[in-house]
C-alpha positions in Angstrom: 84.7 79.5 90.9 87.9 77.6 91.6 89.5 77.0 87.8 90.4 73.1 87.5 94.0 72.3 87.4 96.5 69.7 85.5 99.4 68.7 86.2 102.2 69.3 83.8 105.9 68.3 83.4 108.0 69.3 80.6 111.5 67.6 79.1 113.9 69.1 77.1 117.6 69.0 76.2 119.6 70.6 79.6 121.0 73.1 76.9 118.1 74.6 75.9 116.5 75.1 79.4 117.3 78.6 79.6 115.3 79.0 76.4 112.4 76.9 77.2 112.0 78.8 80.5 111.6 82.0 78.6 109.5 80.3 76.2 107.2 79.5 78.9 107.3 82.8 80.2 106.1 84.3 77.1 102.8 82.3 77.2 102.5 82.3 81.0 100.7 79.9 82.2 102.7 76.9 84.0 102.7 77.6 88.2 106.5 75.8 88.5 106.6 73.5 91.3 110.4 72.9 92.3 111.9 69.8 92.1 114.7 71.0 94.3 115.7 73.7 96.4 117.1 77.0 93.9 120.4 77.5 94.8 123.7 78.8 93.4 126.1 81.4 93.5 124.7 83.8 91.0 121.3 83.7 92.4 122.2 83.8 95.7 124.1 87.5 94.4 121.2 88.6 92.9 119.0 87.9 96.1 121.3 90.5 98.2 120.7 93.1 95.5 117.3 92.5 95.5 116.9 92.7 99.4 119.8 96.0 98.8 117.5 97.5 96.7 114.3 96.8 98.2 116.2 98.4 101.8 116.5 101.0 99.8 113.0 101.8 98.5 111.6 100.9 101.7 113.2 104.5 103.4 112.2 106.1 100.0 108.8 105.4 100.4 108.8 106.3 104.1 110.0 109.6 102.7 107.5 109.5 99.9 104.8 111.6 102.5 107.2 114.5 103.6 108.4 115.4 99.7 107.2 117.8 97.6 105.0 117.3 94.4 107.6 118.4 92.6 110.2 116.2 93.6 107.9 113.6 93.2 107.1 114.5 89.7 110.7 114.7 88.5 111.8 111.4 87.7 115.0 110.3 86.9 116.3 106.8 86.3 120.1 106.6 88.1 123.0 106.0 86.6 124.1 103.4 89.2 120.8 101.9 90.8 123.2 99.9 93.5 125.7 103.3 93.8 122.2 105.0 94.6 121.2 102.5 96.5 124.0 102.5 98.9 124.0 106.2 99.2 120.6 106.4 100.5 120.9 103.6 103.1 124.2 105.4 104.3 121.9 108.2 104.9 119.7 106.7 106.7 122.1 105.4 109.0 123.5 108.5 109.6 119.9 109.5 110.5 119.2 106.8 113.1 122.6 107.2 114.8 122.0 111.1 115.2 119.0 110.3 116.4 119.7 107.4 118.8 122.6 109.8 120.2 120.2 112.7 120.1 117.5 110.7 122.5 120.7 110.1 125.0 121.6 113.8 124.6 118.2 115.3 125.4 118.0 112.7 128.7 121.6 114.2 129.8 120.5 118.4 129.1 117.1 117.2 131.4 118.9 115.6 133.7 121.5 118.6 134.5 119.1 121.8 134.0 118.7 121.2 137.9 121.9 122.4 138.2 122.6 125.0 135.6 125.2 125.7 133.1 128.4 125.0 134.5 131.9 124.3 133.1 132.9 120.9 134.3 136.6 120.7 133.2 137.0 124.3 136.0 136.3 121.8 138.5 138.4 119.1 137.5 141.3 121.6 136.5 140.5 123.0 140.8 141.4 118.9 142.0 144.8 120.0 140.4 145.6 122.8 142.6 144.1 120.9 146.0 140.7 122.4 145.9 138.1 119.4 145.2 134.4 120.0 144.5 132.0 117.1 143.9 128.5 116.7 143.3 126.3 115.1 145.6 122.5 114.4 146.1 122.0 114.4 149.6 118.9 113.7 151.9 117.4 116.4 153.2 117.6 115.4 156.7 121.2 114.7 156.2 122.4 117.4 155.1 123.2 119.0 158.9 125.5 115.9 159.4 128.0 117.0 156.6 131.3 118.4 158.4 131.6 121.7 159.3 134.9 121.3 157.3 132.9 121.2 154.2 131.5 123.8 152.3 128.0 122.9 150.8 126.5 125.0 148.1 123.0 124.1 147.8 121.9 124.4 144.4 118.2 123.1 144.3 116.1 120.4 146.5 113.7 117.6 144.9 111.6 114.7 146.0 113.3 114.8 149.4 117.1 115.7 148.5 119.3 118.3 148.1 121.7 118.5 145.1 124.7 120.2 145.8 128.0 120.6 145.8 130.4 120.0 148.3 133.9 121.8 148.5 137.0 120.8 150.6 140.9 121.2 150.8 140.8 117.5 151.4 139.5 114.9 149.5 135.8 114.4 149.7 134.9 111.3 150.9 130.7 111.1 151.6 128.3 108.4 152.2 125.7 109.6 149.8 125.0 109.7 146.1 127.9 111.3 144.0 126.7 112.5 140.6 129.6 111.8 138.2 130.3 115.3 136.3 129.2 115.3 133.0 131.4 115.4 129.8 130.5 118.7 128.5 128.7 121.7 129.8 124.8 122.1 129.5 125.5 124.5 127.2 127.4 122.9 124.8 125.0 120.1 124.9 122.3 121.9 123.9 124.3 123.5 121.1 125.7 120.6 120.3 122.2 118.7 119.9 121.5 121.5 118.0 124.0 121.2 115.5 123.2 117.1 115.4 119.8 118.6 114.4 120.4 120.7 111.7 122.8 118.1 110.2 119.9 115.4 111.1 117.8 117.4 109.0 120.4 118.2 105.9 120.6 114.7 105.2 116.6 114.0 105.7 116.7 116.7 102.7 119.3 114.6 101.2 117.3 111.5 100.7 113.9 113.7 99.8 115.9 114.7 96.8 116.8 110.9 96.1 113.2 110.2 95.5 113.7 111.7 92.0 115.0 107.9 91.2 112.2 106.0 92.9 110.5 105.2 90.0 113.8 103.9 88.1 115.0 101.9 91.2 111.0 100.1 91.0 111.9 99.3 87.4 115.5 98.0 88.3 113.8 95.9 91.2 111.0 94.4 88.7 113.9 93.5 86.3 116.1 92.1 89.0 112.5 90.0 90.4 112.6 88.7 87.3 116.1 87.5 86.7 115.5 85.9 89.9 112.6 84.2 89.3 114.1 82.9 85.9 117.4 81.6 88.1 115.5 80.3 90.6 113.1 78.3 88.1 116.2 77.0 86.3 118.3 75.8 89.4 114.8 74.3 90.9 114.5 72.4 88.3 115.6 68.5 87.7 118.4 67.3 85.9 118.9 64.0 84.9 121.2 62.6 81.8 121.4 65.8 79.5 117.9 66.4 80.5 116.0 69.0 82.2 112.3 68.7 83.6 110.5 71.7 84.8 106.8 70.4 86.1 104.2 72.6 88.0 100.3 73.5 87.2 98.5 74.4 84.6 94.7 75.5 84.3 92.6 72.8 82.6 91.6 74.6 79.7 95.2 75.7 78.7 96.1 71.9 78.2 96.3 72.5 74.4 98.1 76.2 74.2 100.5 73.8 76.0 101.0 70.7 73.9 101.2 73.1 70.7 104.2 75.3 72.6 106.1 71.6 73.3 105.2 70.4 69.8 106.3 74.0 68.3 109.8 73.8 70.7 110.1 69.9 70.4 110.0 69.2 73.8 108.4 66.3 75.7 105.4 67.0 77.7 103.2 65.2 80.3 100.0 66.2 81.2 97.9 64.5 83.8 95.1 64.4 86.2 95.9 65.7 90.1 96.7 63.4 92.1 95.3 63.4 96.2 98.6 64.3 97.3 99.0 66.7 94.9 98.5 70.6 96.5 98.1 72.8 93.3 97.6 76.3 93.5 94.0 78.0 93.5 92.9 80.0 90.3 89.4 81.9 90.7 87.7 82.5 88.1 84.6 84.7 88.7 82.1 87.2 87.3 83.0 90.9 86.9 80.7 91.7 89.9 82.2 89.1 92.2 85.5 89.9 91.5 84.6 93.1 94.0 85.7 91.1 96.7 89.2 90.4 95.4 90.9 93.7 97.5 89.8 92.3 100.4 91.1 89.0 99.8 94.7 90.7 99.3 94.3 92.8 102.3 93.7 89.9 104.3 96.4 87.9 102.5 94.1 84.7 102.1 93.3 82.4 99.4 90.7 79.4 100.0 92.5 76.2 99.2 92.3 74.0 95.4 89.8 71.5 96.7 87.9 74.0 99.0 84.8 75.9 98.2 85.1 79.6 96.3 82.5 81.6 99.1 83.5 85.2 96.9 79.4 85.3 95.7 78.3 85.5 99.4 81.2 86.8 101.5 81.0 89.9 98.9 76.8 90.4 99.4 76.7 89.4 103.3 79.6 91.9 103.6 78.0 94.7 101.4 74.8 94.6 103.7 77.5 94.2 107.2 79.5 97.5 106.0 75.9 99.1 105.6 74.9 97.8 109.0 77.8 98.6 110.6 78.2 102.3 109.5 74.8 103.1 108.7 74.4 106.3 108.6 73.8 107.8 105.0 75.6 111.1 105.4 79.0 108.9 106.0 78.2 107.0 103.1 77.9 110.0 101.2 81.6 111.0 102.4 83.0 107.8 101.5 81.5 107.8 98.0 82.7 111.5 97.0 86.4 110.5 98.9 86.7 107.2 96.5 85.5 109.6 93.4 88.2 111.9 94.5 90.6 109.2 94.7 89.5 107.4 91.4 89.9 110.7 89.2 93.3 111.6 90.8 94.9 107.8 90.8 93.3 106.8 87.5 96.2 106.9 85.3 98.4 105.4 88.3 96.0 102.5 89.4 95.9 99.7 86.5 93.5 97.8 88.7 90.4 99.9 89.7 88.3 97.1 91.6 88.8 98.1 95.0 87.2 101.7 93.8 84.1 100.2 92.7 84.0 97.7 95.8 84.1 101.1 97.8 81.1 102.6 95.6 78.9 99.3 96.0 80.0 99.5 100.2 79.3 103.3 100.2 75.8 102.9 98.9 74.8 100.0 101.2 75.6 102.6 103.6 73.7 105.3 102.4 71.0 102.8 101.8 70.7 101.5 105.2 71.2 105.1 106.8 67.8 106.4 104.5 65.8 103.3 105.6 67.0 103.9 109.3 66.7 107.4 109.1 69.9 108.0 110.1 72.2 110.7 108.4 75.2 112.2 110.6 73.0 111.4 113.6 69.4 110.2 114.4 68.2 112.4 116.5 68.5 116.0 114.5 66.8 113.8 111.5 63.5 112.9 113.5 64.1 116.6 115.2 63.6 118.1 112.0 60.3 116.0 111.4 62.2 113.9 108.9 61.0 110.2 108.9 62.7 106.6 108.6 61.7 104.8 105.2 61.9 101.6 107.5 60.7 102.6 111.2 61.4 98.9 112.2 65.1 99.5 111.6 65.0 101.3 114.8 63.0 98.7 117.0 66.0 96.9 119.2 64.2 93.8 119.4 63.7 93.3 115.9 66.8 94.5 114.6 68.2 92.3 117.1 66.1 89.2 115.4 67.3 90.3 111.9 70.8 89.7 113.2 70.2 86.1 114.2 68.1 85.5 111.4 71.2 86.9 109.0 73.4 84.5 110.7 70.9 81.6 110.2 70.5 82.3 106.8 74.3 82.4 105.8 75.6 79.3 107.9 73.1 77.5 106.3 74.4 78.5 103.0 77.7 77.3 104.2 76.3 74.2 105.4 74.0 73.6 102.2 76.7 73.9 100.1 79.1 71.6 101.7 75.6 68.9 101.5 76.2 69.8 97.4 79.6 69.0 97.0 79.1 66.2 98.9 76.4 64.3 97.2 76.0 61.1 96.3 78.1 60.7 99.6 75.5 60.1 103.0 77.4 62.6 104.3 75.8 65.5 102.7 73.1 64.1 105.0 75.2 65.6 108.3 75.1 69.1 106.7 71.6 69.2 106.5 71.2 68.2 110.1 73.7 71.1 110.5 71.6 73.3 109.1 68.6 72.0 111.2 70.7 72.8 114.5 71.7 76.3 113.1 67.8 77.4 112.8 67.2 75.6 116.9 70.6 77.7 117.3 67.9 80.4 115.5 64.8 80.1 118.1 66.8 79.6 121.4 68.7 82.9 120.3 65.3 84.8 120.3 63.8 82.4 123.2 66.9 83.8 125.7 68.1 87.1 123.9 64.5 88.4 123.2 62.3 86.6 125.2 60.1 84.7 122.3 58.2 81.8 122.9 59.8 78.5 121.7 58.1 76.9 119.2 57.3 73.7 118.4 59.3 73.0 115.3 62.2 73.8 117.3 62.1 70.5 118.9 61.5 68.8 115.3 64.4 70.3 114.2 66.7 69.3 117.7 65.5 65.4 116.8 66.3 66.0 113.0 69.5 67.2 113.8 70.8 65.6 116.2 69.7 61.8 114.3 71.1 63.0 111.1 74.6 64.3 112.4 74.9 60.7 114.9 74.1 58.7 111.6 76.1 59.9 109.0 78.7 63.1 110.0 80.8 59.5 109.5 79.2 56.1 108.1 81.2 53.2 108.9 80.7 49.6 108.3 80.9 49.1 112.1 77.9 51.0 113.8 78.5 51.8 117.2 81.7 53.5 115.4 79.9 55.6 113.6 77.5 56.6 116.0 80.4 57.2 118.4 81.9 59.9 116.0 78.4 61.6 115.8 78.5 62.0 119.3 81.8 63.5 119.1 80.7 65.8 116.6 77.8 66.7 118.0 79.1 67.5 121.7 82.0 70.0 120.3 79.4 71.6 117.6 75.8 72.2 119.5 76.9 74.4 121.4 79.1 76.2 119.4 76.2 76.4 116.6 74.2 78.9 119.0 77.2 80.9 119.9 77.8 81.7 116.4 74.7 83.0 115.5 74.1 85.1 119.0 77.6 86.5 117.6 75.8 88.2 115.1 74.8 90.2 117.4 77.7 92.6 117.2 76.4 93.9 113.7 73.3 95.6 116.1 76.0 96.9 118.9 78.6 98.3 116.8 75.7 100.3 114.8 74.2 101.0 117.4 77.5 102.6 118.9 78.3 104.6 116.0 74.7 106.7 116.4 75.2 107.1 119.5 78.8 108.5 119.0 77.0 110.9 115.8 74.3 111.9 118.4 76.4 112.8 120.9 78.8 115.4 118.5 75.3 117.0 117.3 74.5 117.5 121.1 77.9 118.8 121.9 78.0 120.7 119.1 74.5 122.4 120.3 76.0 123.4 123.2 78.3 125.7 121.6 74.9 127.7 120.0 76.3 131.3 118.9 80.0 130.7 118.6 80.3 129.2 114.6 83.9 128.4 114.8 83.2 126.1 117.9 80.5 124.4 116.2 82.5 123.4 113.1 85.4 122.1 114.6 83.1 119.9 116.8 81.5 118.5 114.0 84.3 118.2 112.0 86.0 116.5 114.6 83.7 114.3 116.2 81.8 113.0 112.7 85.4 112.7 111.4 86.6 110.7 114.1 82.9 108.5 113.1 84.1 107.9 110.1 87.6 107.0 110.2 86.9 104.1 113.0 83.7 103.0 110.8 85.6 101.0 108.2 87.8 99.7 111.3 84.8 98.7 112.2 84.0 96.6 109.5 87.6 95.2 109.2 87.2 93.9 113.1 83.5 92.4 112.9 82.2 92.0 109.3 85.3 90.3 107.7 85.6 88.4 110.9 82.4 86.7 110.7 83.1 86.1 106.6 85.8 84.8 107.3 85.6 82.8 111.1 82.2 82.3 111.6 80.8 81.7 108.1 83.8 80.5 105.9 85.9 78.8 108.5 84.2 77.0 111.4 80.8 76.3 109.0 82.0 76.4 104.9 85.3 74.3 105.9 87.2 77.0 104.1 90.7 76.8 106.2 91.9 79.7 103.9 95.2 77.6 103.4 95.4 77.9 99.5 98.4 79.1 97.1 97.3 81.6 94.9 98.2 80.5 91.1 101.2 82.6 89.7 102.3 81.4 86.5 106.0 81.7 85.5 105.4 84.9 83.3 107.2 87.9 81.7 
């Protein structure tokens, strides 16, 4: 659940600000809210370290995958973090330019290898002594028009033209493409991109040894986030009289830790209700089993908004069963559950936050679980081969799968819809939301009446009166009526339609399933193909189910987080996703 905020403001002497922010640190829990912009010299300083450093760390850690473990494992703090610093971005530019004139070199050696090693400065040292040669491409049907007076030496024809060179006593002058000699030989290009090369390659080495100091530049970049946090919550703050105000947000039930700190530091402090224009930052507060979801709200960068609803309980189960659906196929849950034990036992002592490996277990088993039920494990068809049966046959029905897709979608936009009623009671309002909910389930029976060919039944026309009345009425009750029922009209034409589109979009759960057994089948049949040759087998399995399982989890990024998040959170749950997440000044 979202955690209640106050709002809090804080006085004190201007010379003991430095002091009180550190104070405050200590007990973090006060989200500052500027009162101006932060600005000043010294912080504006320790911002171009900070973006130095973090320059810096960004090649390291693009290095990070071509080191060795034992580079990796001997850590060293520097002596100079910004000396250090400025070494390895030198580096790197050294890098990019070898390789940016490396690109041009390699398009020049192509270009020439047409027309062999030759020593350019002979010819230009022969234009001294009256003998002139230039280079020429030529059309092949022009060639016989060249004077007689000319020599041509043909040295190789392509896509219609000859490339040659022409040589005279006389200064050459031609109407067709001269080809400017080049600066060097071919020769000497290719050993000179050679060398560029090896010295490319030298100072790669360079910066792989550099990564010995990674870990003491992170802890120089923490320290230096940190002295600019502290800057930039003393500049923000107001100043008025020999006074200093820092105000910001505090969760409710911190409201006394906070008044004994000011009593303890002799401060003044305020602490008040929010206000409506007030846009405090979003605390969630949840059980340890819905906190699961909390990786993939990073990965997406999202955080639902102070006065918005906290959907964590059923994005986390809806998107457990979509992962299942979507990969379903037990032996690739298998595979993901022993990769995250893998990667839980060898990150353990580096990973101080081990949620997004049990999030994996939890998504690894409704995988597993939905391939045993479908009978589906790397593959359908070798399974049923082998005499091997579904625990749920109907899992394998189109038409009914196809029903339990519209039917999941019913069920959790009217969860988003019943909840919203919740919040809003008393307010008639709330009374809109349930005929939301009634237009979801016609949404529901026209979905299987079109899709799947089911009869429509007679409640479906109940529920088209009882929602379209109760969304005219009340989506917004004014004193003057034909207002009101003119925004339920509105409402109504943007959202009826929409209402069935959402829940036919469920759909995709079925299709993308359905496309990853099809893709498992078809390795296991290509794989039969190669009968007598092992090697050929395994590489086509490894491959193929490989392949399977990489894009599975795409997958789920693409078409299960999207209807969380679109379909469910946004366009039914009002959950714009447009919070602040709570970060309390803190040391």
């Amino acid at each position: 659940m979202i955690v209640a905020m106050k709002k809090v403001a804080v006085i004190m002497e201007s010379k003991d600000a430095p002091s009180a922010i550190k104070a405050l640190a200590l007990q973090g829990l006060l989200h500052v809210e500027h009162a101006q912009p932060p600005k000043g010299k010294d912080l504006s300083l320790l911002r171009d370290d900070a973006a130095l450093l973090n320059q810096g760390l960004e090649i390291l850690s693009e290095t990070k995958n071509l080191a060795s473990l034992r580079v990796l494992s001997e850590q060293k703090l520097p002596v100079d973090w910004k000396a250090t610093v400025l070494r390895i971005i030198d580096l790197q530019k050294r890098i990019d330019r070898l390789s940016e004139y490396s690109k041009e070199l390699s398009k020049r050696i192509y270009d020439w290898q047409l027309w062999g090693d030759f020593d350019p400065e002979i010819i230009r040292e022969l234009s001294g002594k009256g003998i002139y040669v230039k280079l020429f491409a030529v059309p092949l049907k022009e060639v016989k028009n060249i004077p007689a007076s000319v020599t041509v030496e043909k040295v190789t024809v392509k896509n219609g033209f000859v490339y040659c060179a022409l040589i005279s006593r006389e200064k050459i002058e031609a109407p067709f493409k001269e080809i400017e000699l080049p600066k060097m030989s071919l020769g000497k290009m290719k050993e000179r991109l050679s060398e560029d090369m090896r010295v490319a390659f030298g100072l790669k080495e360079e910066i792989r040894r550099g990564l010995c100091y990674r870990q003491g530049l992170l802890e120089s970049k923490n320290k230096l986030d940190k002295e600019i946090e502290f800057l930039e919550v003393l500049s923000g703050s107001g100043e008025s009289s020999g006074l200093t105000f820092l105000s910001g947000y505090a969760p409710a039930d911190a409201e006394q830790a906070l008044i004994r700190l000011a009593k303890k530091e002799k401060w003044g402090i305020l602490i008040s209700d929010l206000a409506e224009e007030d846009n405090p930052p979003t605390l969630i507060r949840n059980p340890k089993w819905v906190n699961l979801i909390t990786p993939v709200y990073k990965l997406m960068e999202v955080v639902p908004g102070y006065r918005e609803l906290d959907v964590s309980p059923i994005f986390l189960l809806f998107l457990s069963l979509f992962f299942g659906m979507i990969i379903g196929d037990a032996g690739y849950g298998a595979v993901y559950f022993t990769l995250t034990f893998l990667a839980k036992r060898k990150l353990a002592g580096k990973v101080k936050d081990k949620t997004v490996f049990f999030l994996f277990y939890l998504f690894s088993s409704c995988a597993m679980m939905w391939g045993l039920l479908s009978g589906t494990v790397f593959g359908q068809q070798w399974y049923v081969a082998k005499g091997f049966k579904a625990l749920a046959p109907a899992l394998n029905d189109t038409k009914f799968l196809m029903a339990f897709c519209f039917l999941l979608g019913a069920v959790q936009l009217s969860l988003a819809h019943g909840w919203q009623a919740l919040k809003k009671i008393p307010s008639l309002t709330a009374l809109a939301d349930i005929g939301f909910i009634c237009l979801i389930w016609l949404g529901f029976l026209l979905s299987k009446m079109f899709i799947l060919g089911d009869a429509f039944p007679i409640i479906g026309k109940w529920l088209a009166w009882a929602g379209v009345t109760l969304i005219i009425f009340f989506v917004n009750p004014q004193k003057n009526f034909f207002k009101s029922i003119g925004a339920g009209l509105g409402t109504l034409a943007l959202n009826a339609i929409g209402n069935f589109g959402d829940i036919v979009s469920y759909i995709r759960l079925f299709a993308v399933g359905l496309a990853g057994v099809a893709v498992a089948d078809s390795v296991n049949t290509l794989a039969a193909t190669a009968a007598g040759n092992i090697i050929a087998q395994t590489l086509i399995l490894f491959i193929g189910h490989s392949i399977n399982i990489i894009l599975g989890p795409m997958s789920v990024l693409v078409h299960g987080i999207r209807l969380n998040v679109l379909e469910f959170s946004l366009l039914h749950g009002n959950v714009t996703w447009s919070g602040v997440a709570y970060k309390p000044l803190k040391e």
